[in-house]
C-alpha positions as a Markdown table, in Angstrom:
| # | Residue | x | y | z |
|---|---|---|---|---|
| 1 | Unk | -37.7 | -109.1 | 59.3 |
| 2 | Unk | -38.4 | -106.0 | 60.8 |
| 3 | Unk | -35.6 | -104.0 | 62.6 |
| 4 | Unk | -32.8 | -105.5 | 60.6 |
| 5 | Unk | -29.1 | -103.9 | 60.4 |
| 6 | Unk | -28.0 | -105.1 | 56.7 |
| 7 | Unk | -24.1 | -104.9 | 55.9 |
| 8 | Unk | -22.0 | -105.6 | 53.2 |
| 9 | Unk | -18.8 | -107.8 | 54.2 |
| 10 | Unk | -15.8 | -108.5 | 51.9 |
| 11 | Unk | -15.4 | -112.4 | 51.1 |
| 12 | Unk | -12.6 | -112.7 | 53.7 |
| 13 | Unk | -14.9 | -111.5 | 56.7 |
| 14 | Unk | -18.1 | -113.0 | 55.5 |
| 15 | Unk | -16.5 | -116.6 | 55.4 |
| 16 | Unk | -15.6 | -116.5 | 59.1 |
| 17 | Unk | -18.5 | -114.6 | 60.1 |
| 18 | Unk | -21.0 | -116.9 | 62.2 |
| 19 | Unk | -17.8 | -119.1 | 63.5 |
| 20 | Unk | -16.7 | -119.2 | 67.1 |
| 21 | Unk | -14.0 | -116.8 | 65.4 |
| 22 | Unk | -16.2 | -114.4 | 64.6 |
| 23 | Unk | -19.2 | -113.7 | 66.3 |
| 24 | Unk | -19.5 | -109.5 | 66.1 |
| 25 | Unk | -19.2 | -107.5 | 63.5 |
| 26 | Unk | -16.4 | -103.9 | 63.8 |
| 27 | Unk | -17.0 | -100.7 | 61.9 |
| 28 | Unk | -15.0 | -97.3 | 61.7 |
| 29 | Unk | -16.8 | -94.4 | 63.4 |
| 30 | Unk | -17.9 | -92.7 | 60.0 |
| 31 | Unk | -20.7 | -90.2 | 59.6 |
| 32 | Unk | -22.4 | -93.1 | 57.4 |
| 33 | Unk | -22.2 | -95.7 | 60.4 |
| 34 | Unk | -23.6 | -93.0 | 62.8 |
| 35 | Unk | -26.6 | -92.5 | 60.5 |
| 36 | Unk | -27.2 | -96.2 | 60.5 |
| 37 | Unk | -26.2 | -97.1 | 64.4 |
| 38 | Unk | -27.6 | -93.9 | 66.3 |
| 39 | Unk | -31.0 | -92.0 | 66.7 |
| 40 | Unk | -30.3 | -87.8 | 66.0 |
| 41 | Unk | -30.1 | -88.0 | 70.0 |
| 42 | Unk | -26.9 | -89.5 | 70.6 |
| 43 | Unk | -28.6 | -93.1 | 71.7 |
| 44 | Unk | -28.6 | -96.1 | 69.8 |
| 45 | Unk | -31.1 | -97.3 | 67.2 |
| 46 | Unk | -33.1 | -100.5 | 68.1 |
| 47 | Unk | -32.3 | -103.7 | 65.9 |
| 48 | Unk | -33.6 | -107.0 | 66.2 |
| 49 | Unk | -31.3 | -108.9 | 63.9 |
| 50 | Unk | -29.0 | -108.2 | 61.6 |
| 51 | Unk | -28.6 | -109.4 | 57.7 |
| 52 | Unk | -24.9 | -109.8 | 56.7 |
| 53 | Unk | -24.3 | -109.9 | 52.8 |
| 54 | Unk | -21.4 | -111.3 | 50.9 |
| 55 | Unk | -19.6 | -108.3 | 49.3 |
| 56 | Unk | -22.1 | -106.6 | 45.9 |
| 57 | Unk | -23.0 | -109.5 | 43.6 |
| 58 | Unk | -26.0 | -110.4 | 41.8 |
| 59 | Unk | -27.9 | -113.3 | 44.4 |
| 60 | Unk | -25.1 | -112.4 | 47.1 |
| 61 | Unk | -25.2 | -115.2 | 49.7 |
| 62 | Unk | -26.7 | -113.5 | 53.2 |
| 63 | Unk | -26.7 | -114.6 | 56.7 |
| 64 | Unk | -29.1 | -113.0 | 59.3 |
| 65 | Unk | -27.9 | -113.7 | 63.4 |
| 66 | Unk | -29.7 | -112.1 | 66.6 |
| 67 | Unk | -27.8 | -108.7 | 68.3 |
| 68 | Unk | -27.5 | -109.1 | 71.7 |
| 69 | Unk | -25.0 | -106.1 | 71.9 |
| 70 | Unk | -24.0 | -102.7 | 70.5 |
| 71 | Unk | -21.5 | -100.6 | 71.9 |
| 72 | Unk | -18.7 | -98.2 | 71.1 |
| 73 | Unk | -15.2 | -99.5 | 71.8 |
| 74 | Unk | -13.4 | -97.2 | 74.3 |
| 75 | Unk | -9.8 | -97.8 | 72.9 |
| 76 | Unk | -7.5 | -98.7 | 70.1 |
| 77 | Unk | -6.2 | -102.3 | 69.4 |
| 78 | Unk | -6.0 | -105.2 | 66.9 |
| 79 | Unk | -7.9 | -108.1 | 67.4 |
| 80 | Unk | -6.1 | -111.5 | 66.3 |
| 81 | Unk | -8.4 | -113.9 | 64.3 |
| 82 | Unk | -7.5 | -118.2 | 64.2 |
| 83 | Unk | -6.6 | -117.7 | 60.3 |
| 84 | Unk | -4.3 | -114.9 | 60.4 |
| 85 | Unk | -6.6 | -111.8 | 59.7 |
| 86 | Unk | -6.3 | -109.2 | 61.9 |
| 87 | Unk | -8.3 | -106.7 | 62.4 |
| 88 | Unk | -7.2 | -103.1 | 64.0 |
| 89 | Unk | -9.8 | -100.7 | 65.0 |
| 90 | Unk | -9.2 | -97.4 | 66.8 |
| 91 | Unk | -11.1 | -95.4 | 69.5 |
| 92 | Unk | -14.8 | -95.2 | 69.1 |
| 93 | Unk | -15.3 | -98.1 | 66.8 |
| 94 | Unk | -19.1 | -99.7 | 66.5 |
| 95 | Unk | -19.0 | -103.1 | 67.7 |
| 96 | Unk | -22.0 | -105.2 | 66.5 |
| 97 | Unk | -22.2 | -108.5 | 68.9 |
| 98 | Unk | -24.7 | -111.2 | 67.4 |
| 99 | Unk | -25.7 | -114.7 | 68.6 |
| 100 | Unk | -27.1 | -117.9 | 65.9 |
| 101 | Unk | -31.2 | -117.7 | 65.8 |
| 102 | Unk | -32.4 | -120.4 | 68.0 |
């Protein structure tokens, strides 16, 4: 598919990925990220979908959702997830919101 984000999750994030838990996905506001989630401008890159991967195997299993939102998150906090993960992010994060493909 064209305009496809692909990620690599860990096991623990890709399991609940897709869930009502976890519909978005959270990254630290690296210089790598920046080259993947913004145009030299400042704005943000245009993606379609994006391709989730479980963690580097041979055949990783992969899940591909809709974005409806990207957006950096103004503030620190941990967000609180049903099976006890937490997940702390601080200011700036990339926040990657995604939706099941109808």
């Amino acid at each position: 598919m064209k305009n496809t984000l692909k990620l690599v999750l860990t096991d623990q994030w890709y399991d609940i990925t897709g869930t009502n838990q976890k519909m978005m996905e959270l990254r630290e506001n690296s210089k790598y990220i920046r080259s993947r989630l913004l145009n030299k401008d400042g704005t943000f890159r245009h993606y379609d979908f994006i391709e989730l991967q479980k963690a580097y195997r041979k055949n990783a299993e992969k899940k591909i959702y809709k974005i409806t939102k990207i957006y950096q998150w103004p503030n620190a906090c941990t967000y609180y997830f049903l099976n006890n993960i937490t997940a702390k992010f601080g200011i700036n994060h990339f926040v990657i919101e995604f939706q099941q493909i109808k």
